[in-house]
C-alpha positions as CSV (number, residue, x, y, z in Angstrom):
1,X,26.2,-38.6,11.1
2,X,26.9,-35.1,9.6
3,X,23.0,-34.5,9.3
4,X,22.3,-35.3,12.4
5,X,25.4,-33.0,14.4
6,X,23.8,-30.2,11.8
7,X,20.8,-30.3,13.4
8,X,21.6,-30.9,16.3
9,X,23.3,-27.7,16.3
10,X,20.3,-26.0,15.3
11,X,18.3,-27.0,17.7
12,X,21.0,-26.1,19.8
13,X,21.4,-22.4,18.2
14,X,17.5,-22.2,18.8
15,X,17.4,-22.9,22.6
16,X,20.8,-20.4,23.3
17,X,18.5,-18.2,21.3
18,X,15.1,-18.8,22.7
19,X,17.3,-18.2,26.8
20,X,18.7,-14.8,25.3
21,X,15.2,-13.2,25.4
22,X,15.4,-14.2,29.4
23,X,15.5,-11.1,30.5
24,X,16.7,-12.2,33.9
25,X,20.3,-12.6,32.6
26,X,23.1,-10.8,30.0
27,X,22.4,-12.8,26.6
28,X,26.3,-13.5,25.2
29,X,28.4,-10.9,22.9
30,X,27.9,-12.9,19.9
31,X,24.1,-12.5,19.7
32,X,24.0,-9.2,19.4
33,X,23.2,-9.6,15.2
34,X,21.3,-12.8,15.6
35,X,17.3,-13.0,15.7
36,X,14.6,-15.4,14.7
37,X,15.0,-14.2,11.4
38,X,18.8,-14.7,11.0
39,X,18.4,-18.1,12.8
40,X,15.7,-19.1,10.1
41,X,18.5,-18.0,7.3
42,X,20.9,-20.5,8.9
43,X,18.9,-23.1,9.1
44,X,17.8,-23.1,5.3
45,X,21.7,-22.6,4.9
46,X,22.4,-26.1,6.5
47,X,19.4,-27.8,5.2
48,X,20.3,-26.3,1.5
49,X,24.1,-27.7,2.1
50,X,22.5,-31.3,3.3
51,X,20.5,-30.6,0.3
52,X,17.1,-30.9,1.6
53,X,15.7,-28.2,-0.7
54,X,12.5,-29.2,0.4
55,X,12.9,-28.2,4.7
56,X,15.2,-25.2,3.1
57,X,12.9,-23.6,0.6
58,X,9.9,-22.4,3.1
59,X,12.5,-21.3,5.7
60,X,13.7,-18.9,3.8
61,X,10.6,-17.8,1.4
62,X,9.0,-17.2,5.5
63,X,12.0,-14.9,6.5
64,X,12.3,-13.2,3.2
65,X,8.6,-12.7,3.6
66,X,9.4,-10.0,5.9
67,X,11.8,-8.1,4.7
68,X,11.4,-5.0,3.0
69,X,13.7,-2.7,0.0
70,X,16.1,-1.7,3.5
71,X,17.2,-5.2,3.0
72,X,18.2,-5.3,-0.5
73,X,21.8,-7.6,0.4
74,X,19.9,-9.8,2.0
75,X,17.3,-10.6,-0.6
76,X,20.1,-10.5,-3.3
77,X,22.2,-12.8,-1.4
78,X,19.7,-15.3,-0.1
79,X,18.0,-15.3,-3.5
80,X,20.3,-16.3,-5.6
């Protein structure tokens, strides 16, 4: 039940994302830090706490991928 309402959310998370970048209307407050890359963090978040290191792992190893030494927090914080 839990895994399932996580995902759900996701998914959720994804589409409130993916209508944001609808230029035809004012995305919400709250998205104003959140992109595809922060989205991909959370997700490996949820999957890591559902433990499913396996769906977590590439999320984050793809996002990371693109970060460079402006993000030094981030890579701390998501590597460890």
């Amino acid at each position: 039940m839990r895994t399932h309402a996580a995902i759900r959310a996701l998914g959720e998370a994804s589409e409130a994302l993916a209508q944001s970048d609808d230029e035809t209307e004012e995305p919400p407050a709250y998205l104003y830090w959140v992109d595809a890359g922060e989205l991909q963090v959370m997700e490996s978040r949820v999957y890591t706490d559902l433990r499913r290191p396996l769906r977590a792992v590439p999320l984050l190893r793809d996002v990371l991928s693109g970060y460079d030494a402006t993000h030094t927090r981030e890579m701390a914080l998501y590597l460890s």
